[in-house]
N, CA, C and O of each residue as an XYZ file, in Angstrom:
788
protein
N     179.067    146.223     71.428
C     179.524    146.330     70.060
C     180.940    145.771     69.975
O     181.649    145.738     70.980
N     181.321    145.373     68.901
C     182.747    144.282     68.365
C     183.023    145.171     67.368
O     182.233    145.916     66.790
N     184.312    145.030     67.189
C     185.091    145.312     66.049
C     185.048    144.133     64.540
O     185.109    144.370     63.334
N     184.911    142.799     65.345
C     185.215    141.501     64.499
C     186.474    140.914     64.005
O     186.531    140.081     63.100
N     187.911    141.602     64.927
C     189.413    141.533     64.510
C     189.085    140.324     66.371
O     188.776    140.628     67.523
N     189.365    139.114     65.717
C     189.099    138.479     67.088
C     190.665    138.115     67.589
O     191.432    137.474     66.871
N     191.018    138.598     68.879
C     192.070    138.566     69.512
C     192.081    137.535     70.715
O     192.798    137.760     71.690
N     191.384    136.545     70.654
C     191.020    135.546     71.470
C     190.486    134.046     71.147
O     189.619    134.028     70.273
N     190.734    133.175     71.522
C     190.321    131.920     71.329
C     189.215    131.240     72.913
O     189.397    131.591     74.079
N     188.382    130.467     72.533
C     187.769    129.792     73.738
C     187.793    128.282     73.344
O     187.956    127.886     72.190
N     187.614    127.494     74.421
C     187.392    125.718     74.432
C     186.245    125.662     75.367
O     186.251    125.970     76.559
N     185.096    125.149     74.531
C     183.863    124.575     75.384
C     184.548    123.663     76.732
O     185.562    122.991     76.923
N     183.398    124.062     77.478
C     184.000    123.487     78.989
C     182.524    122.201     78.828
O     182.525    120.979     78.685
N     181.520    123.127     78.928
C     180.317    121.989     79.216
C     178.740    122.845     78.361
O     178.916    124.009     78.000
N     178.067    122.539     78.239
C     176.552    122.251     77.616
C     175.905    122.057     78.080
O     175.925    120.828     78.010
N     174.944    122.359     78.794
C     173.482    121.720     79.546
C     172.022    121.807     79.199
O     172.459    121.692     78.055
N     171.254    121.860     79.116
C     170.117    121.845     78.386
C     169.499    123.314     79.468
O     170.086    123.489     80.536
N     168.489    124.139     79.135
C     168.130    124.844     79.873
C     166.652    125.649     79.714
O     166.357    126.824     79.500
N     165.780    124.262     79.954
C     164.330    124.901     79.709
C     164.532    124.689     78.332
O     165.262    123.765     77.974
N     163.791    125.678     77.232
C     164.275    125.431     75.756
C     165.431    125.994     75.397
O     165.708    126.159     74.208
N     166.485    126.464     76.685
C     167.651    127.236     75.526
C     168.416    126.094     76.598
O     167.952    125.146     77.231
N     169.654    126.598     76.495
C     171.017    125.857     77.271
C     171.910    126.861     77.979
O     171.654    128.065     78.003
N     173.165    126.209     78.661
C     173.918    127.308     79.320
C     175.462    127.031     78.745
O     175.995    125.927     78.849
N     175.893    127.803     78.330
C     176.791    127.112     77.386
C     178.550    127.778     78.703
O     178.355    128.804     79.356
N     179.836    127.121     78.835
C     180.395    127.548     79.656
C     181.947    127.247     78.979
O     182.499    126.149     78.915
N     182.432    128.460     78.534
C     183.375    128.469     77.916
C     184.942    129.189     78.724
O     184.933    130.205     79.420
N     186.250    128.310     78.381
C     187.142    128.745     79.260
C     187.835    129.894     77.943
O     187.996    129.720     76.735
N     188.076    130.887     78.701
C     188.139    132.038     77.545
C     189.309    132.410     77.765
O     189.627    132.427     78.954
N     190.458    132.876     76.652
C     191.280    133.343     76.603
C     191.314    134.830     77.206
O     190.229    135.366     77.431
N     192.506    135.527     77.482
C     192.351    137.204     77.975
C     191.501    137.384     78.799
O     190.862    138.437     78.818
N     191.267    136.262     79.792
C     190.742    136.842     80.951
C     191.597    137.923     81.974
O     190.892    138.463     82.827
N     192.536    138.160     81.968
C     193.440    138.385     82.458
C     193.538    140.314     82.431
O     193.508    141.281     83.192
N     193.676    139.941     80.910
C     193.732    141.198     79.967
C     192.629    142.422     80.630
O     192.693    143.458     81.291
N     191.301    141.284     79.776
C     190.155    141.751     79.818
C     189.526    141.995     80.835
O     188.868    143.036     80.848
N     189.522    141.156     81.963
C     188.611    141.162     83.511
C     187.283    141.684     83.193
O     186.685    142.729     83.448
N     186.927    140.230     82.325
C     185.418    140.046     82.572
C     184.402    140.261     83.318
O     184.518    139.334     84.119
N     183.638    140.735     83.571
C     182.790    140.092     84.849
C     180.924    139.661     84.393
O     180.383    139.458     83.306
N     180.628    139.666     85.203
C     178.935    139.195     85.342
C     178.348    140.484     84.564
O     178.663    141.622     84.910
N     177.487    140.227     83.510
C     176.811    141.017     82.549
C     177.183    141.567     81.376
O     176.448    142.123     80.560
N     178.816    141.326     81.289
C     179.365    141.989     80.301
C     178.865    141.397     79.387
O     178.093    140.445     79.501
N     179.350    142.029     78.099
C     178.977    141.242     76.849
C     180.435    140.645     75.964
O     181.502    141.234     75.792
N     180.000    139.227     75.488
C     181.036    138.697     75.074
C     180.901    138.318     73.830
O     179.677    138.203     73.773
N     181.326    138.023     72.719
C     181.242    137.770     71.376
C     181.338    136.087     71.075
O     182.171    135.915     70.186
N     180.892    135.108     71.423
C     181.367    133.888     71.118
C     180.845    133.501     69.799
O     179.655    133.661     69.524
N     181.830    132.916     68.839
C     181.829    132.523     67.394
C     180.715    134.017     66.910
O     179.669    133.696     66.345
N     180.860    134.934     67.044
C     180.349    136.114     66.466
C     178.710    136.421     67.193
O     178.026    137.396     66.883
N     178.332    135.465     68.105
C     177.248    135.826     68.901
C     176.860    136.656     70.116
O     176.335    136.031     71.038
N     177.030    137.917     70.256
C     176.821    138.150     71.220
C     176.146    137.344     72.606
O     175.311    136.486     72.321
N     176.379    137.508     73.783
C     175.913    136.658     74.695
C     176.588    137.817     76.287
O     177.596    138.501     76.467
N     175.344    137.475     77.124
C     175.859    137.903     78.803
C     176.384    137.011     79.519
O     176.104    135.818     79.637
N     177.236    137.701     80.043
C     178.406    136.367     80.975
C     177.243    136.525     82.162
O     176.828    137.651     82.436
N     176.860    135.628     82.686
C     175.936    134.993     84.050
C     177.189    134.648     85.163
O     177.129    134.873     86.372
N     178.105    134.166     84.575
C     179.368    133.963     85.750
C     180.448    134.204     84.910
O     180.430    134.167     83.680
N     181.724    134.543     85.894
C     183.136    134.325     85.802
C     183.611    133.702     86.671
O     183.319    134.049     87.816
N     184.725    132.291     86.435
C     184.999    131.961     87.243
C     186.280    131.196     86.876
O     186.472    130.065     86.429
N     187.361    132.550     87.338
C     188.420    132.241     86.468
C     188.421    132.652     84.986
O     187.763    133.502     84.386
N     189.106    132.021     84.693
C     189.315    131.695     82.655
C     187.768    131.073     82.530
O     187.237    131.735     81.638
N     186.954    130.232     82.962
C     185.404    129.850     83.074
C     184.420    131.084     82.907
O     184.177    131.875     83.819
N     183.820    131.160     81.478
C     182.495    131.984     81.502
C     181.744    131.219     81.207
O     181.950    130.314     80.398
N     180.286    131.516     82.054
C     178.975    130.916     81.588
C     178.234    131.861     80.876
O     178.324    133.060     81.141
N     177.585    131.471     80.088
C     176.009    132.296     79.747
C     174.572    131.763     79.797
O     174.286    130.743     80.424
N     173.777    132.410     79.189
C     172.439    131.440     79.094
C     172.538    132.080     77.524
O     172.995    133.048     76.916
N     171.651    130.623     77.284
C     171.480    130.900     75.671
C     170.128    130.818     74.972
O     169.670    129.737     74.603
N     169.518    131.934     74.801
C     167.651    131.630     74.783
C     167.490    131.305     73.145
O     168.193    131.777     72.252
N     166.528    130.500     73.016
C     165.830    129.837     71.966
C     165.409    130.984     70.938
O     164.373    130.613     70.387
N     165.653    131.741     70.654
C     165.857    132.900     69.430
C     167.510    132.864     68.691
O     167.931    132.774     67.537
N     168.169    132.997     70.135
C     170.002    132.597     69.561
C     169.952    131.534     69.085
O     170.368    131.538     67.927
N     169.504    130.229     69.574
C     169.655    128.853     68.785
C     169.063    129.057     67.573
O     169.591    128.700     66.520
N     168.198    129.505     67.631
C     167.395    129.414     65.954
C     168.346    130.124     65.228
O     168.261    129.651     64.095
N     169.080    130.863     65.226
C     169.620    132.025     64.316
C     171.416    131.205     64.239
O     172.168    131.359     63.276
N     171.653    130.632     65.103
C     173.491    130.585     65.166
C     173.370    129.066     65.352
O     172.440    128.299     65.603
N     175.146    128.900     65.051
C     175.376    127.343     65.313
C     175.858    127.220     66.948
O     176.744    126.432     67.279
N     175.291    127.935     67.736
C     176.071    127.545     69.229
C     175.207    126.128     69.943
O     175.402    125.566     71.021
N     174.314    125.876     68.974
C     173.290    124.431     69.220
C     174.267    123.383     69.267
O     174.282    122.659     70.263
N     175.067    123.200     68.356
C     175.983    122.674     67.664
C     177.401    122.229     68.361
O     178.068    121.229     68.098
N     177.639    123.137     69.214
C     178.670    123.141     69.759
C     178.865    122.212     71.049
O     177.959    122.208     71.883
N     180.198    121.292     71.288
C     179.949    120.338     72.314
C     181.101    121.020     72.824
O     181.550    122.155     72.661
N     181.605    119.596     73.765
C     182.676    119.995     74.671
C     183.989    119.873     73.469
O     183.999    119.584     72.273
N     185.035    120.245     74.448
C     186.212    120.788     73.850
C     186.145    121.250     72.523
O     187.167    120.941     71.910
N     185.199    121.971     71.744
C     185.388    122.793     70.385
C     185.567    123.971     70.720
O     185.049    124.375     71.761
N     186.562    125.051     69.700
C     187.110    125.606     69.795
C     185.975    126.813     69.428
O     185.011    126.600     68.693
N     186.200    127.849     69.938
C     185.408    128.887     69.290
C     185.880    130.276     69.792
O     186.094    130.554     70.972
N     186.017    131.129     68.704
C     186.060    132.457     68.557
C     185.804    133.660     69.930
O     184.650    133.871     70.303
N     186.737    134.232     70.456
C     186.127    135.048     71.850
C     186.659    136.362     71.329
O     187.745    136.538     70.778
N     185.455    137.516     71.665
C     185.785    138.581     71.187
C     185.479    139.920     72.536
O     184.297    140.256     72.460
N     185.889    140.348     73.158
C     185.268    141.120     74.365
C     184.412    142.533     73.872
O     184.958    143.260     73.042
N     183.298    142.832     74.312
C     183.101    144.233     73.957
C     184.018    145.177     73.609
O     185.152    144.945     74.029
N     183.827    146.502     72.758
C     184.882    147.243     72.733
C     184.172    148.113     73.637
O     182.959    148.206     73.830
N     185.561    149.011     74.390
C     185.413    150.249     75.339
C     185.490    151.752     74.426
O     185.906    151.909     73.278
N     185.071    152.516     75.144
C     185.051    153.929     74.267
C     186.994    154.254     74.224
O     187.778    153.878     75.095
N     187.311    154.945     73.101
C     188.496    155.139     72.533
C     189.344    153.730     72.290
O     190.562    153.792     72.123
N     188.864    152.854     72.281
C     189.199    151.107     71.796
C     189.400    151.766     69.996
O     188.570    152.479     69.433
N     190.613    151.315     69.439
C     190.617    151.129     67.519
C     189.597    150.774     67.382
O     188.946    150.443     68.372
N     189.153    150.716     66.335
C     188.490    149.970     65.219
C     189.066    149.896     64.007
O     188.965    150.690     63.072
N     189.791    148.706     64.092
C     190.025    148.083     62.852
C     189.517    147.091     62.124
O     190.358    146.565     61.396
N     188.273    146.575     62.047
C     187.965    146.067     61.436
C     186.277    146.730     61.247
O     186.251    147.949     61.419
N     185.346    146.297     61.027
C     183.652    147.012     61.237
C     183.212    146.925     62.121
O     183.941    146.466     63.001
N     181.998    147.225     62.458
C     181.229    147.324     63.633
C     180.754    146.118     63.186
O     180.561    145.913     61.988
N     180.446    144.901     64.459
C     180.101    144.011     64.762
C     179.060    143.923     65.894
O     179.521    143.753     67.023
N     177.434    144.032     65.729
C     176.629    143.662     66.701
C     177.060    142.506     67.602
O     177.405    142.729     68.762
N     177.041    141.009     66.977
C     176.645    140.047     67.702
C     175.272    139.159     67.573
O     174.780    138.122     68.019
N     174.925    140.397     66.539
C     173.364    140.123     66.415
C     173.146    138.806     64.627
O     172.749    139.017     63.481
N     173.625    137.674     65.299
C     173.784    136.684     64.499
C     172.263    136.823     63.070
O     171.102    136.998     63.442
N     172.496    136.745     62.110
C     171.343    136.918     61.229
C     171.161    135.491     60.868
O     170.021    135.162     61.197
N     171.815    134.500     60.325
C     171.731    133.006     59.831
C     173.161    132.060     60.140
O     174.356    132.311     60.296
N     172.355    130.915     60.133
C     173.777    130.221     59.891
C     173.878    129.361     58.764
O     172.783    128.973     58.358
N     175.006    128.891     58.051
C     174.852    128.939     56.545
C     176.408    127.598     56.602
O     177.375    127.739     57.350
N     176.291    126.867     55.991
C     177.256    126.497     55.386
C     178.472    126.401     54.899
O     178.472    127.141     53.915
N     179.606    125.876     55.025
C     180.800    126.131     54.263
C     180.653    125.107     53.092
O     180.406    123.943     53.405
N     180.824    125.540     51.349
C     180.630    125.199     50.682
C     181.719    124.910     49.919
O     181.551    124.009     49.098
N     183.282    125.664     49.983
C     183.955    125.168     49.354
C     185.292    125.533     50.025
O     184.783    126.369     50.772
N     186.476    125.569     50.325
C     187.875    126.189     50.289
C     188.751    125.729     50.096
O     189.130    124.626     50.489
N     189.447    126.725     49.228
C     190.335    126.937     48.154
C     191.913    127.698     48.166
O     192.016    128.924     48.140
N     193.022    126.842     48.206
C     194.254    127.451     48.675
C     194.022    128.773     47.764
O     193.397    128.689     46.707
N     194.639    130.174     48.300
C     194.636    131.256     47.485
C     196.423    131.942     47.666
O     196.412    132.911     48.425
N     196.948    131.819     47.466
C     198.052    132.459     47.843
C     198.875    132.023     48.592
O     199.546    131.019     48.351
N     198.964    132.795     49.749
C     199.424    132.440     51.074
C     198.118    131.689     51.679
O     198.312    130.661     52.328
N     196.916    132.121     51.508
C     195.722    132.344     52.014
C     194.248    131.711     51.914
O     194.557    130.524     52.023
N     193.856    131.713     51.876
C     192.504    129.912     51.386
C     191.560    131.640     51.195
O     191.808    132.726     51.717
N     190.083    131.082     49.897
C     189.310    131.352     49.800
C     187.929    130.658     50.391
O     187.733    129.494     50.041
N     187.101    131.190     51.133
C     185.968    130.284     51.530
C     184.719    130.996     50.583
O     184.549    132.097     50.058
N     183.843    129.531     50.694
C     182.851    129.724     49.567
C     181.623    129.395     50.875
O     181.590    128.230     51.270
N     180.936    130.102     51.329
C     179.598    129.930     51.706
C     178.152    130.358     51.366
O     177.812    131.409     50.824
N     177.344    129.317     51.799
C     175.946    129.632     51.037
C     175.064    131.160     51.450
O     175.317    131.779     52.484
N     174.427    131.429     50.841
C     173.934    132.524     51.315
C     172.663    131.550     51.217
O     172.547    130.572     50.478
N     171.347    132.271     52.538
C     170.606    131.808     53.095
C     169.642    133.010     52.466
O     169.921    134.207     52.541
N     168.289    132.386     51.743
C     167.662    133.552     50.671
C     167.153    134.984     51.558
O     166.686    136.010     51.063
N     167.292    134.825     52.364
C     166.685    136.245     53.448
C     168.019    136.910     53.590
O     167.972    138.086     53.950
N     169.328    136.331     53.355
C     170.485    136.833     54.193
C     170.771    137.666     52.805
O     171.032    138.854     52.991
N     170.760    137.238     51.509
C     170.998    137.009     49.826
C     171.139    139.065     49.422
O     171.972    139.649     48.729
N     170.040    139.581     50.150
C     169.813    141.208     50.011
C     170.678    141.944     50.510
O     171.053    142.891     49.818
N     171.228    141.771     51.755
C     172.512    142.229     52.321
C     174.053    142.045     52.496
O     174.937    142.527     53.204
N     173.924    140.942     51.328
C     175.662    140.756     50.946
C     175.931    141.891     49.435
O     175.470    141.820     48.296
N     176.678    142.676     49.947
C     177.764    143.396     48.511
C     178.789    142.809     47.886
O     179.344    142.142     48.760
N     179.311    142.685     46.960
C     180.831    142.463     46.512
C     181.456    143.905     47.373
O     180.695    144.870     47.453
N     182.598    143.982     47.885
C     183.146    144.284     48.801
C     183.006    145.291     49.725
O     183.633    146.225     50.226
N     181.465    144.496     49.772
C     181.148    144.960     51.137
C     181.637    143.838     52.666
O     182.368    142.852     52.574
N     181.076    144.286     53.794
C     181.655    143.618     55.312
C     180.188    142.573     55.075
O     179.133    142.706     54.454
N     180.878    141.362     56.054
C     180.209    140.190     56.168
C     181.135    139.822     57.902
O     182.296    139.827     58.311
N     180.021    139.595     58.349
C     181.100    139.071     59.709
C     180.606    137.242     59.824
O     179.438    136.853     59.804
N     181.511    136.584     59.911
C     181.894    135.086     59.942
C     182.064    134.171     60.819
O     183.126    133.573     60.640
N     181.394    133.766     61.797
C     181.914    133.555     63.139
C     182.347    134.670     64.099
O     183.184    134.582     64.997
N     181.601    135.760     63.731
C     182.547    137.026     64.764
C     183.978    137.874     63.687
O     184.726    138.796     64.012
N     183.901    137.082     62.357
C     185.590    137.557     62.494
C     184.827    138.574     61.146
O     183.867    138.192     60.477
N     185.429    139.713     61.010
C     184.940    141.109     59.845
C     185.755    140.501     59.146
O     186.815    140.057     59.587
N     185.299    140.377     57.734
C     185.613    140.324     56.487
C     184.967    140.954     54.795
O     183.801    141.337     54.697
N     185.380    140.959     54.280
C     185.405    141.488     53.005
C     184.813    140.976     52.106
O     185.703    140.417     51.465
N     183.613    140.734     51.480
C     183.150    139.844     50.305
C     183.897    140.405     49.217
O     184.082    141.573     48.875
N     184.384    139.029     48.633
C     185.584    138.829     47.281
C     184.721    138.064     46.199
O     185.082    137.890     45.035
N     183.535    137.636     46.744
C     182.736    137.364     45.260
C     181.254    137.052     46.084
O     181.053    136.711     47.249
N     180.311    137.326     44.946
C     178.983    137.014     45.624
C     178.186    136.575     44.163
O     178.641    136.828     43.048
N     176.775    135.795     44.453
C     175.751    135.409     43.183
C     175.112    135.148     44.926
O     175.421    135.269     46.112
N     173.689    134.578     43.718
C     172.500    134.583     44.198
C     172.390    133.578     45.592
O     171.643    133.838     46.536
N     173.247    132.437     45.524
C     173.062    131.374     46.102
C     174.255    131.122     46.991
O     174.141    130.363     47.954
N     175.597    131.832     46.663
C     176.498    132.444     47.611
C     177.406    132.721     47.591
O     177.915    132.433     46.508
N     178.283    133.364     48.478
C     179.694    134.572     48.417
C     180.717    134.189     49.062
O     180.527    133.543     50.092
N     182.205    134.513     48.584
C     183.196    134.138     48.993
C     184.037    135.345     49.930
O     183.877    136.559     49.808
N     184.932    134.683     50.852
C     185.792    135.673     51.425
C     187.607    135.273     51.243
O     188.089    134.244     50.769
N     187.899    135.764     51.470
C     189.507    135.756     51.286
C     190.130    135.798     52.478
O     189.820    136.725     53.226
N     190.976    134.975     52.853
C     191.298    134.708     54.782
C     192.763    135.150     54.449
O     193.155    134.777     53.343
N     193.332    135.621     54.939
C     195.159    135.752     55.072
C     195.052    134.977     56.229
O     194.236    134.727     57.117
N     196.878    134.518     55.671
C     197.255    133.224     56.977
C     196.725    133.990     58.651
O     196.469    133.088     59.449
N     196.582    135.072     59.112
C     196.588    135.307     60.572
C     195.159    135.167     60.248
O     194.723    134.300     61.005
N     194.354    135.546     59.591
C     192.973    134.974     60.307
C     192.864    133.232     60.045
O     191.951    132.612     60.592
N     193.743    132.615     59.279
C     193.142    131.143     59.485
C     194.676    130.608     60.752
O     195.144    129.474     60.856
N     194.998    131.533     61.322
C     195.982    130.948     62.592
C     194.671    131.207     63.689
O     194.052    130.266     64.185
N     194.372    132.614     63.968
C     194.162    132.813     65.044
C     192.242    132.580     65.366
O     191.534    132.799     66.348
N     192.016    132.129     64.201
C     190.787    132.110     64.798
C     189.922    130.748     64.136
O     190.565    129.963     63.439
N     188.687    130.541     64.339
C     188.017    128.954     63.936
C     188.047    129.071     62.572
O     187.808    127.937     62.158
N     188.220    129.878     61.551
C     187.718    129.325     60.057
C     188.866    128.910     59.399
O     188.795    128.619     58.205
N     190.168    128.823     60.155
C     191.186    127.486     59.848
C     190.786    126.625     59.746
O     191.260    126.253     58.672
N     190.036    125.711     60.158
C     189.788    124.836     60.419
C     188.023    124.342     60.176
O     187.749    123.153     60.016
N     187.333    125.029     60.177
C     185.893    124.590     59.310
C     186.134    124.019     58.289
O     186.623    124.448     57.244
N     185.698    122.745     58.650
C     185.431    121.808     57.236
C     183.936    122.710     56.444
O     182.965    123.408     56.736
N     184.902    121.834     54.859
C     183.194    122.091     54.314
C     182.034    120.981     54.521
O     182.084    119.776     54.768
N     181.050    121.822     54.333
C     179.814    121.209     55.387
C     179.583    121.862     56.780
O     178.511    121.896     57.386
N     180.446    122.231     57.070
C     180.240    122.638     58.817
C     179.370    124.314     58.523
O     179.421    125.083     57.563
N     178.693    124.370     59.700
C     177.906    125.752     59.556
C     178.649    126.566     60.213
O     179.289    126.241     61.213
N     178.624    128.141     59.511
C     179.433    129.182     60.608
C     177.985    130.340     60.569
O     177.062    130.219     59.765
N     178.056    131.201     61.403
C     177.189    132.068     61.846
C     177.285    133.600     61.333
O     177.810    134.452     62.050
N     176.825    133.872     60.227
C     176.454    135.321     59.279
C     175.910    136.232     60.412
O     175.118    135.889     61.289
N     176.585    137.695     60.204
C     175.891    138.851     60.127
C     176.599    139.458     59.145
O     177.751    139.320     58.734
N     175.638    140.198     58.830
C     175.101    141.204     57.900
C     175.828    142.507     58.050
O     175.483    143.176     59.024
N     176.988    143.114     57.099
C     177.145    144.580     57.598
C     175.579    145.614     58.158
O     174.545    145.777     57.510
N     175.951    146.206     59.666
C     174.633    146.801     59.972
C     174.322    147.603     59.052
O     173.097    147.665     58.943
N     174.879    148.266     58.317
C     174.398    149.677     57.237
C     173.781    148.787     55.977
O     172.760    149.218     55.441
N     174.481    147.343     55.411
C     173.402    146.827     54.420
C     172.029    146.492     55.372
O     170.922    146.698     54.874
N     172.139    145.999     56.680
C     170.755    145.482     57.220
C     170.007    146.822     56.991
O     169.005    146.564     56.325
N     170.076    148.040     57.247
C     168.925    149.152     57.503
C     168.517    149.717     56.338
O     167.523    150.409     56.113
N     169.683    149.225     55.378
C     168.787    149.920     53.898
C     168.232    148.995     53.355
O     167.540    149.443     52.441
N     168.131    147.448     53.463
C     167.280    146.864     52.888
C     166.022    146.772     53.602
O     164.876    146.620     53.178
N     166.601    146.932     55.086
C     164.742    146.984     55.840
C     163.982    148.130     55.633
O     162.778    148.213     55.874
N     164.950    149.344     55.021
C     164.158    150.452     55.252
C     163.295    150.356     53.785
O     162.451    151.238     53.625
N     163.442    149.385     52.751
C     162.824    149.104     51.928
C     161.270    148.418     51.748
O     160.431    148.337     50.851
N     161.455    147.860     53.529
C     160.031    147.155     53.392
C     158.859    147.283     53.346
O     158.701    148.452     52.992
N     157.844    146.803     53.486
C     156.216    147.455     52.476
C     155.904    146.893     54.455
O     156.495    146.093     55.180
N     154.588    147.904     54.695
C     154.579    147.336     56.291
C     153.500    146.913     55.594
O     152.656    146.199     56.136
């Protein structure tokens, strides 16, 4: 489990193809801090994933063909930057929401907009994702917890203050580029608990 307050940055090292998924091997910030090791769980661009190695600032994972379908880590080559978030430990803050990892869609950046100090982003909502966005309710973005500041049918905006567009990737997402949705977990269980079996 994540908080989604991401205190870390990573740079793709390498990509390999792997059967139908890949192994993706990222040099991660707070290794140091953190002391990673083999199995932990790591948050990359808001995806949960198992470290398979440490080696050094070097984590590998494997990445199975359910994660590709759902996230943009398909997407990702060498040297791009992406989001590192470490599990939280018991008595760890929580300041921001609970963050699975458990990527729901990946969706679009559709518009952003200087706001202040602060840019507004406009992304699409994906019609399955459409039931579990609130107006200010949690939306996690690449890993990072945020706040929906506007929503309609087709899609919802968030509001970045300058430290989340310093310290983490949605500085820098062009529009057009895809980032990776989850769902606050408490909207996911009341709309599933709605379903007809």
């Amino acid at each position: 489990m994540f908080s989604g307050l991401i205190g870390y940055r990573g740079t793709v090292l390498a990509v390999a193809p792997a059967s139908d998924g890949l192994t993706l091997t990222v040099r991660c910030e707070g290794v140091e801090e953190e002391q990673p090791r083999p199995k932990d769980s790591i948050a990359v661009d808001g995806v949960c994933l198992t470290a398979t190695k440490v080696d050094g600032d070097a984590i590998t994972f494997d990445v199975v063909p359910e994660t590709l379908a759902r996230s943009t880590l398909r997407e990702r080559a060498l040297g791009d930057r992406v989001n590192v978030e470490y599990a939280l430990r018991a008595g760890d803050r929580i300041g921001g929401h609970f963050v699975y990892g458990h990527v729901d869609a990946a969706a679009r950046v559709l518009e952003r907009v200087r706001e202040g100090q602060g840019e507004r982003l406009r992304i699409e909502t994906p019609p399955s994702f459409a039931p579990m966005i609130a107006y200010k309710g949690f939306v996690a973005v690449d890993g990072v917890s945020l706040t929906v500041a506007a929503a309609d049918d087709h899609s919802f905006e968030v509001a970045l203050i300058p430290e989340t567009l310093a310290r983490t990737t949605l500085g820098v997402r062009a529009v057009g580029e895809r980032v990776n949705l989850e769902a606050d977990p408490l909207a996911r269980y009341v709309v599933n608990s709605w379903r007809k079996e």
